[in-house]
C-alpha positions in Angstrom: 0.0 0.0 0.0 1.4 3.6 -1.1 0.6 7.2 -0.9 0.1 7.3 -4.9 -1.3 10.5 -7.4 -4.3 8.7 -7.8 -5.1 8.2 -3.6 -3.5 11.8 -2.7 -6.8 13.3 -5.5 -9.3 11.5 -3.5 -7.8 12.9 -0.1 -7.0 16.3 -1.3 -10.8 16.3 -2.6 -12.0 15.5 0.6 -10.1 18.0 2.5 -11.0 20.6 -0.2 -14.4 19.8 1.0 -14.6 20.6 4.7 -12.0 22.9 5.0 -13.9 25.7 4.2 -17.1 23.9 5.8 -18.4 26.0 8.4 -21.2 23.9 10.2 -21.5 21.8 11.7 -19.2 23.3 13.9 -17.0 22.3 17.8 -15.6 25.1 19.0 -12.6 25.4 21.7 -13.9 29.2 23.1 -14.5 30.8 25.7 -17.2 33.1 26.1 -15.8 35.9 28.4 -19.2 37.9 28.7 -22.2 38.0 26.5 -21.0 39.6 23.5 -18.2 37.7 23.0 -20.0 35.2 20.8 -19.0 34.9 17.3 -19.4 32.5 14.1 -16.2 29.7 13.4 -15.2 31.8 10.4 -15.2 35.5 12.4 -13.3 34.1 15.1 -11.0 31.9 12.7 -10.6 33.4 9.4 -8.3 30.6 8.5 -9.2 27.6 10.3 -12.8 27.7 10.8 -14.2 24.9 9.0 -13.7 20.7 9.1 -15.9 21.0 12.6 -13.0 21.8 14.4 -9.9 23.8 14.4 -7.4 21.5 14.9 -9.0 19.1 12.1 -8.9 22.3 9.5 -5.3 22.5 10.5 -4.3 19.2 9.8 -6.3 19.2 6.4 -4.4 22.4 5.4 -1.0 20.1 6.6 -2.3 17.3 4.3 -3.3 19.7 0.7 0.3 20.9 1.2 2.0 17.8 1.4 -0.2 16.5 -1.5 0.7 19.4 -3.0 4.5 19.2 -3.0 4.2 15.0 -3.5 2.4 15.3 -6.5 2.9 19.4 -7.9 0.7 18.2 -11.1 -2.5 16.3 -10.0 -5.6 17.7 -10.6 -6.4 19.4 -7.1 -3.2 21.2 -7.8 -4.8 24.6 -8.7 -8.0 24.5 -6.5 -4.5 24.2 -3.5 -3.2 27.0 -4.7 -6.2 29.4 -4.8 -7.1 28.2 -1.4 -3.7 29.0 0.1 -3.3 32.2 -2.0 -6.5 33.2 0.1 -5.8 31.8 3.3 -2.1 33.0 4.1 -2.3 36.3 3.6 -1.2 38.8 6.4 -4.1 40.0 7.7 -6.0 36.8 7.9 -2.6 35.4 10.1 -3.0 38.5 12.3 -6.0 37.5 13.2 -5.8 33.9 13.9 -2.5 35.1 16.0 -4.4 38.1 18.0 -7.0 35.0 19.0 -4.2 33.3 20.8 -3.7 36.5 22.7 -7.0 36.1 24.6 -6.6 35.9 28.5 -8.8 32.3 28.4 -6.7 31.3 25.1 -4.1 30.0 27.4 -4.8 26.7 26.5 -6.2 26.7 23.4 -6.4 23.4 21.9 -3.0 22.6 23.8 -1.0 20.6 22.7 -2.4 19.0 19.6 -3.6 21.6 17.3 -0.1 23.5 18.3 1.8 20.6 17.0 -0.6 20.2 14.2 0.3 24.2 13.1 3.8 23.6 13.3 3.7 20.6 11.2 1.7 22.8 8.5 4.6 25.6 9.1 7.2 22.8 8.6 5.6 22.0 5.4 5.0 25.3 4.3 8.5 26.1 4.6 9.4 23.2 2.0 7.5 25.0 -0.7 8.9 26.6 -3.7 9.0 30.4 -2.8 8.0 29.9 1.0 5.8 32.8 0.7 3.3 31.2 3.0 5.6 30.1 5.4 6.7 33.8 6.1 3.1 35.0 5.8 1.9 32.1 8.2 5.8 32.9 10.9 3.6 34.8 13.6 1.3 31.5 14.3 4.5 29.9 13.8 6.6 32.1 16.6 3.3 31.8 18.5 3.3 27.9 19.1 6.9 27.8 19.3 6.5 30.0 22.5 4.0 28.4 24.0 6.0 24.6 23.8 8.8 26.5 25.7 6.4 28.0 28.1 4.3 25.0 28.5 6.8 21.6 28.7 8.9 22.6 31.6 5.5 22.7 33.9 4.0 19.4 32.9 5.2 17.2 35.8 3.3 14.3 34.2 2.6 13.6 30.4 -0.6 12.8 29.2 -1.2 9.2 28.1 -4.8 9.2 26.9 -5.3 8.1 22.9 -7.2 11.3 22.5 -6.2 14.9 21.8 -4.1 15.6 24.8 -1.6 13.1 24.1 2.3 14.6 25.0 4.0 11.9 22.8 2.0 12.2 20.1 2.6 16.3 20.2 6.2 15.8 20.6 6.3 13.6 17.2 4.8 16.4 15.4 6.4 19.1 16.7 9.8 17.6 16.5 9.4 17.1 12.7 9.1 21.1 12.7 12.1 21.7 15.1 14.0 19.7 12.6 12.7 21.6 9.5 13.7 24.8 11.0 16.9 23.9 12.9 15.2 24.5 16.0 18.1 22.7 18.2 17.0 24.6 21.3 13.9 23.0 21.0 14.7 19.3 20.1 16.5 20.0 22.9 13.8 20.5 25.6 11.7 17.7 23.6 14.3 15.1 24.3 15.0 16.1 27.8 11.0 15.8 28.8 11.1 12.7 26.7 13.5 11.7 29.0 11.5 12.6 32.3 8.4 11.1 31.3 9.2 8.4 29.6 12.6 7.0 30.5 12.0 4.4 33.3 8.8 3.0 31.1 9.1 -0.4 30.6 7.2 -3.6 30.1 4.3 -1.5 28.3 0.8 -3.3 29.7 -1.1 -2.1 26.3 -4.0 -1.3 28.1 -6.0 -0.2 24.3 -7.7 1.2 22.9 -10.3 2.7 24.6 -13.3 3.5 23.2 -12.8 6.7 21.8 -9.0 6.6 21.3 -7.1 7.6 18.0 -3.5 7.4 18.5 -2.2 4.3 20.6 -0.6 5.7 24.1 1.8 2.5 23.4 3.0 2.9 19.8 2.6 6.5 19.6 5.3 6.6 22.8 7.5 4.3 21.7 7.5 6.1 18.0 8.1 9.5 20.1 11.5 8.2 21.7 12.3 7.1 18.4 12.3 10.4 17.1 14.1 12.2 20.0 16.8 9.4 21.5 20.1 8.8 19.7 19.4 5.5 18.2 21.6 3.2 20.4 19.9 5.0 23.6 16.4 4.0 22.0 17.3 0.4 21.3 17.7 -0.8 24.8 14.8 1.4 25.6 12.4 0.4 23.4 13.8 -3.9 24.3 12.8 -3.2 27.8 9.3 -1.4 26.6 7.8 -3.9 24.2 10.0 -6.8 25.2 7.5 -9.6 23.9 7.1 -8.5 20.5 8.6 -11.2 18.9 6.1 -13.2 20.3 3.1 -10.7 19.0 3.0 -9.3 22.6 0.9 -7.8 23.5 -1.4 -9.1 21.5 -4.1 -6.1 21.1 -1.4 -3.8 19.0 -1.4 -6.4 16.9 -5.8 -6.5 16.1 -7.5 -3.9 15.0 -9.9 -2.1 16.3 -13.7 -2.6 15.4 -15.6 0.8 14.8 -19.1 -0.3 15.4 -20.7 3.7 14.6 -19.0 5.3 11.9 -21.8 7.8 12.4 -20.7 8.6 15.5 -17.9 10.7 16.0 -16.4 9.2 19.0 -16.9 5.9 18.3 -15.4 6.7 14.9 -12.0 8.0 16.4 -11.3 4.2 15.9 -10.5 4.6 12.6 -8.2 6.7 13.9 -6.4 4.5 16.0 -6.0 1.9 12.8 -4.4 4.5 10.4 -1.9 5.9 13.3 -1.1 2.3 14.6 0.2 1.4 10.9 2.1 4.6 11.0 3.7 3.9 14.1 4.5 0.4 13.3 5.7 1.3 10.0 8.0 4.3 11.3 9.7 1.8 14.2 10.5 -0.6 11.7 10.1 -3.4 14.3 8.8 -7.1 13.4 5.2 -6.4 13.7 4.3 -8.9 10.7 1.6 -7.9 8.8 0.1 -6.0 11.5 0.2 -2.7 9.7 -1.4 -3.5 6.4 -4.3 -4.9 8.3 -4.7 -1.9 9.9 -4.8 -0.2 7.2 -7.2 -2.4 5.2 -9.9 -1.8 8.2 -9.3 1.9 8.4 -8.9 3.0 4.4 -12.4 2.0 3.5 -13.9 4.6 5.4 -11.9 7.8 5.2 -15.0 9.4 3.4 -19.0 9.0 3.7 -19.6 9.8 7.0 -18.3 13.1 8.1 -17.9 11.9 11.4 -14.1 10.9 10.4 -14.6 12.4 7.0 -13.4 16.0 7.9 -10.1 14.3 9.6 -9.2 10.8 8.7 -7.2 11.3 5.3 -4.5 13.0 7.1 -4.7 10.5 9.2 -4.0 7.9 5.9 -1.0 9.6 4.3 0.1 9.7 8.1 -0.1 6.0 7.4 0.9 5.7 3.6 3.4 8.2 3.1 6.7 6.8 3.2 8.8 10.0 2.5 7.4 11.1 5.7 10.2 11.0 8.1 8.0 10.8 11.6 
């Protein structure tokens, strides 16, 4: 299973059609006093459709990595019009003055931060990189708020939902590396480190029922990505140390989505296409584990728009295999 042209049209023509879908709509706000209500798009002027703002993000991630993959598939132009409209100063402003807000604080922390700088990172790999610069002050902003944030989290967050530290760290790391950020590779190895160091014999206690990343591969994928290689090997021998023997057993199964229709139920999905990833990105025996993970999952990126307005980035997560995360 690739990432080919004729796969990345049918995911770029999904995400062309809910990222500038307004309703139905799951906002992350807070309403200070009573005037401070407002419509997704007037508070967003970027990111307010694909229900939420973290999804939008992550489809805008996905057209531009479709974009640079495959510079002359179809959905090509319709990209670049959207873009051309989307990054352009004042529109940034905005969606940076938002993050400004006294009850902003933590504003879809930490996944739709890592989710921004992944778009940055991919922006920044574009021809001209005139929306990178334009899109730099949401950039600076989620930079800041990593190095403000990481050194006060005593504990990570484990869940398989949108709150996960590991997963955030993956995503984010990928854009410290992009940008030469060493300072903050730095202080994502070093919590790495703290959190995650003395883990061992993972019990694989998944998924739960409205999971999307595994807590097991997705932390084991993170330490990967931020340990020097022979630190991570006797590591990740001590955290998974039955997986010759397909243990624990549930990584290897995936998960049945009973609902599609309903959105939690349909995270599930979720947790298929980012188990494959992870699997695929240790490179570890898992057999094959992560093609029939994908098999259950690709089926049903589109019809319901439960997992429709998020789970193709969710596939190229999966099926890219120039993506180095």
């Amino acid at each position: 299973m690739i990432l080919d042209q004729s796969l990345a049209e049918k995911f770029a023509r999904i995400a062309l059609g809910h990222v500038r879908r307004e309703f139905p709509n799951k906002l992350d706000h807070v309403l200070e006093d009573g005037a401070d209500a407002g419509t997704p798009r007037a508070l967003h002027p970027i990111f307010y459709g694909s229900f939420d703002w973290h999804s939008c993000v992550h489809g805008y991630w996905m057209l531009a990595r479709l974009l640079r993959l495959f510079p002359d598939f179809d959905s090509a132009g319709d990209i670049v019009m959207l873009f051309d409209d989307a990054f352009i100063e004042d529109k940034v402003a905005d969606e940076a003055a938002y993050l400004t807000r006294l009850t902003a604080g933590g504003f879809e922390r930490p996944y739709g931060w890592a989710w921004a700088l992944m778009l940055s990172a991919e922006l920044g790999r574009e021809g001209d990189k005139s929306w990178a610069r334009t899109f730099k002050p949401l950039e600076d902003a989620f930079v800041g708020r990593f190095f403000d944030y990481l050194p006060k989290l005593t504990y990570p967050i484990r869940a398989g939902t949108h709150g996960n530290t590991a997963f955030a760290l993956v995503l984010a790391d990928e854009y410290a590396r992009a940008a030469g950020n060493e300072p903050l590779r730095r202080l994502f190895a070093d919590r790495a480190r703290r959190w995650f160091g003395n883990d061992r014999n993972a019990p694989a206690w998944e998924p739960s029922g409205d999971d999307f990343l595994s807590p097991t591969l997705i932390e084991a994928l993170c330490m990967k990505r931020l340990l020097p290689a022979d630190e991570f090997a006797p590591w990740f021998a001590a955290f998974l140390p039955d997986l010759a023997k397909r243990e624990p057993a549930i990584l290897f199964a995936p998960a049945t989505v009973s609902d599609r229709s309903d959105g939690k139920i349909a995270h599930l999905d979720g947790v298929n296409l980012s188990r494959a990833w992870c699997m695929r990105a240790l490179g570890a025996d898992f057999g094959d584990a992560p093609e029939r993970h994908i098999e259950s999952a690709l089926g049903h990126v589109a019809g319901e728009y439960a997992g429709e307005h998020w789970l193709a980035s969710f596939a190229v997560l999966a099926l890219d295999d120039s993506l180095d995360l």
